[in-house]
C-alpha positions, 0 to 999 in steps of 0.5 A: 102870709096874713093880713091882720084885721085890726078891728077884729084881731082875725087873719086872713091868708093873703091869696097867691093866686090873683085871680077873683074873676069868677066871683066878679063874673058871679056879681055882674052876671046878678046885677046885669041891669045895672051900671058897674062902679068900680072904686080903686082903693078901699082907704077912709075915702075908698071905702066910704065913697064905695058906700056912697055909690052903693048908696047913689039917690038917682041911679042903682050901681053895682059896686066894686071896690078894689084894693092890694092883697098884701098885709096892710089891705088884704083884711078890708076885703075880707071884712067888707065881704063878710059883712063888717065895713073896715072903717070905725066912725061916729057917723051913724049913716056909715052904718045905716049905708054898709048894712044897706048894701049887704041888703041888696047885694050890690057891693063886692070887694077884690083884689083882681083888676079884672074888676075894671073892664066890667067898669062903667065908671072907674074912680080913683081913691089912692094914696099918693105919698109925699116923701118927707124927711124931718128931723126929730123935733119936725124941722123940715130936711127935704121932700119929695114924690114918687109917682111910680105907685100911682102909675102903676095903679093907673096902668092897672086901670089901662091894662084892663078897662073898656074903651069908652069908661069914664075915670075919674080921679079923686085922688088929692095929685100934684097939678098937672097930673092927670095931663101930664100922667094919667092920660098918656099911661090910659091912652099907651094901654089902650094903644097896646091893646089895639083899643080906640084911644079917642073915647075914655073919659077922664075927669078930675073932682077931689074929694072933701071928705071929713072922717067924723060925724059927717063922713057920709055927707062931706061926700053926699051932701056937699058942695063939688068941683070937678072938670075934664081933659075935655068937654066930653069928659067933663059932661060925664063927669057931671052926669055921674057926680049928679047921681052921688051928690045931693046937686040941688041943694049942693051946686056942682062947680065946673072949672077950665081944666084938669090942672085947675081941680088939682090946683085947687085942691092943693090950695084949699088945704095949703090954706087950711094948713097955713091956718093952723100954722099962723094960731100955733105962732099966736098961740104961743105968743099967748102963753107968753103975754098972759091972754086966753088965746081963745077969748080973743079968737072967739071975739074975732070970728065976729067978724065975718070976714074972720070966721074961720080964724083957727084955734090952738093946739099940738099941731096938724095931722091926718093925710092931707094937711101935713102933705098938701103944701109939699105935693103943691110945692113940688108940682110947681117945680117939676111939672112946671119948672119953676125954680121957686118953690111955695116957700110960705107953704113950706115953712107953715108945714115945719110950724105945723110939725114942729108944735108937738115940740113947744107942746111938750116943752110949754107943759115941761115949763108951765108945770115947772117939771126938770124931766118926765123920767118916772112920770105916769103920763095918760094921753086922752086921744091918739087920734089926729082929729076928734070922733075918728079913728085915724091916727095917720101923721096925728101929731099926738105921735111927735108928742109922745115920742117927746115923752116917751124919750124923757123915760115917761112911763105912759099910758093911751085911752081913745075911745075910737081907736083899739090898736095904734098901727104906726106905733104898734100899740094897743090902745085902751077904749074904756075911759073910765078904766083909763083913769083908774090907773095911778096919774101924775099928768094927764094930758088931753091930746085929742077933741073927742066929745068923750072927754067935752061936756061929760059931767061923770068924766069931771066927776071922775077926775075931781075925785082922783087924787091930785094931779097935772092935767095939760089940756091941749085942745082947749076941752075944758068949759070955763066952768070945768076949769074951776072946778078941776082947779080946786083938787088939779093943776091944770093948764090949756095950751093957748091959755097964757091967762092961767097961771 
């Protein structure tokens, strides 16, 4: 069986044998001087985190990042080995930290949990899946959370750590979690292994990572909340967090308990969340009493306590806002019994999904369009958020399935994403080629600074023939929009004013 490296299309046999102690004996025994940090997981925040220790600006780690030899994971390991970082960004500093790390050796990627007892420091960086049900236009059904994955990751950790490490839980988990989970499954491994149950730390700081611009420092160089299930494990916890982040100038924030970080976690994303719910009901309320939806945001963020106020577009994507509210719903009545559930936070994620749908629709109905049967369709975008190449729950997905299904005949440009893996696609990063092909309707689906501000890429369009463009996230300069308007039909989702 092979893992597939989607970066570089080279496979890579997936081991049998699960067994990489003599090469993590080989790295330890070369960094005997220092402290071992190993990261599980080696995902958009694993991976980068890894980087971030290997990185660290008070202390020198040794680096271990651990992950599943299987067909999605096993290629991460291979490409961090072989000196190419398994994440695509528009952050220059992932590159700066990757080619320092292979300078200095001190980052090692398996697949063995053997890597955990030479562990000083286990952090852990995992998914932890809301199992959603939706119907096809994003209604909400049901939902639901399997924690078994994450116990068994968590008893890995158990089966094979020092008495005394510090944990520390990254992961974004349903309250409760590291109370009601991580520490009796540490504190059984360690009872069967006839190990003192009274003297591993266990901490909890979720991550705010950002893929973008600033991946590295929305971990570095970023505020943090963290705290313990003790005031032992909180110490250490804030020691080590001391070491990775730019503390100075980014005060660390300590709360009560282990139930309050996971709380908060889940909060600041429902909010966000909600946010994005609230502008995608304006928005069409917007279209339909002829305002620029984003006149009116801008005139409002004037006013501070409103800064933040979001503007429209086809939805929300990535892996935690479209879970979040859920994972927060569920702990509410399954950890703590409640019989309520979040219902605002509930029925912001169906908003959320559902507004690939008026999307499509709006764009059938703005350009006065029965159905896409035989329609040449180009997306600028795959993406679910500008300068990354994540595609996890991008709602560009919902959208062109839309299309998709009215028989649309489509092609994708991103200039960050080579291969949509959740629809088995390749994807073309040569805009200019893109826009060679022969255009009926071009939509811009994604905010990436390749189609804002480019004087060639309006250029570009401006000499094509005639055609509908739908730009979805607002791209388009007030001045851009004139000029298009002269040859296009153009119209921007929120701008009820274009007519």
């Amino acid at each position: 069986m092979y893992s597939v490296n989607p970066l570089t299309g080279d496979k890579y046999l997936i081991p049998t044998h699960l067994d990489d102690k003599n090469k993590i004996n080989s790295f330890i025994s070369s960094h005997s001087d220092k402290k071992v940090v190993v990261v599980q997981g080696l995902g958009f925040v694993g991976a980068v985190m890894s980087l971030v220790c290997a990185n660290s600006i008070s202390e020198n780690y040794a680096v271990i990042g651990v992950d599943i030899a299987n067909e999605d994971n096993y290629w991460k390991i291979e490409s961090i080995n072989s000196g190419l970082f398994p994440i695509i960004a528009s952050d220059p500093k992932i590159d700066k930290f990757f080619k320092k790390s292979v300078k200095k050796k001190n980052f090692l990627a398996t697949y063995d949990s053997y890597a955990y007892s030479k562990a000083d420091y286990i952090i852990v960086d995992i998914n932890l899946d809301v199992q959603k049900k939706s119907d096809f236009n994003g209604n909400l059904i049901s939902y639901d959370v399997d924690l078994n994955p994450f116990k068994n990751a968590i008893r890995a950790i158990g089966k094979n750590c020092k008495e005394d490490c510090l944990i520390l839980v990254e992961t974004t988990v349903p309250p409760g979690t590291c109370k009601k989970v991580v520490k009796p499954t540490i504190e059984n491994c360690l009872f069967e292994r006839s190990l003192s149950t009274k003297d591993f730390k266990l901490g909890h700081s979720y991550e705010r990572v950002m893929p973008g611009p600033d991946y590295i420092d929305s971990i570095q160089n970023f505020y943090r909340v963290y705290s313990g299930i003790d005031k032992k494990s909180a110490d250490s916890t804030e020691a080590f967090l001391k070491t990775i982040v730019s503390t100075k100038k980014y005060p660390l924030t300590r709360l009560g308990n282990t139930n309050a970080t996971e709380l908060a976690k889940v909060l600041e994303n429902s909010y966000r969340a909600m946010n994005i719910a609230f502008a995608t009901e304006w928005s069409r309320f917007a279209e339909e009493s002829e305002v620029n939806l984003y006149e009116v945001v801008d005139a409002i963020r004037m006013r501070p306590t409103h800064s933040n106020l979001m503007y429209p577009g086809i939805g929300v994507g990535g892996y935690c806002l479209t879970k979040d509210p859920l994972l927060a719903s569920w702990a509410k009545q399954q950890h703590f019994g409640s019989k309520e559930a979040l219902i605002q936070s509930e029925r912001g994620v169906t908003i959320n999904d559902k507004m690939p749908l008026f999307a499509f629709e709006h764009m059938k109905k703005t350009f006065d369009l029965i159905d896409l049967n035989g329609r040449k369709i180009t997306f600028l975008g795959v993406s679910y958020r500008s300068n990354v190449a994540d595609t996890r729950y991008s709602p560009v997905e919902r959208f062109y399935n839309f299309c998709l299904k009215d028989k649309a005949k489509i092609s994708l440009h991103d200039p960050y994403v080579s291969f949509w893996e959740e629809l088995n696609l390749d994807i073309n990063q040569d805009l200019m080629s893109t826009l060679n092909n022969d255009i009926e309707i071009l939509i811009i689906s994604t905010a990436h600074d390749e189609y804002k501000n480019s004087e060639r890429f309006i250029q570009r369009l401006i000499n094509k023939e005639s055609m509908m463009i739908y730009d979805t996230v607002g791209s388009f300069s007030e001045n851009e929009i004139k000029k298009l308007s002269k040859k296009h039909n153009i119209k921007v989702l929120g701008r009820g004013d274009l007519k």
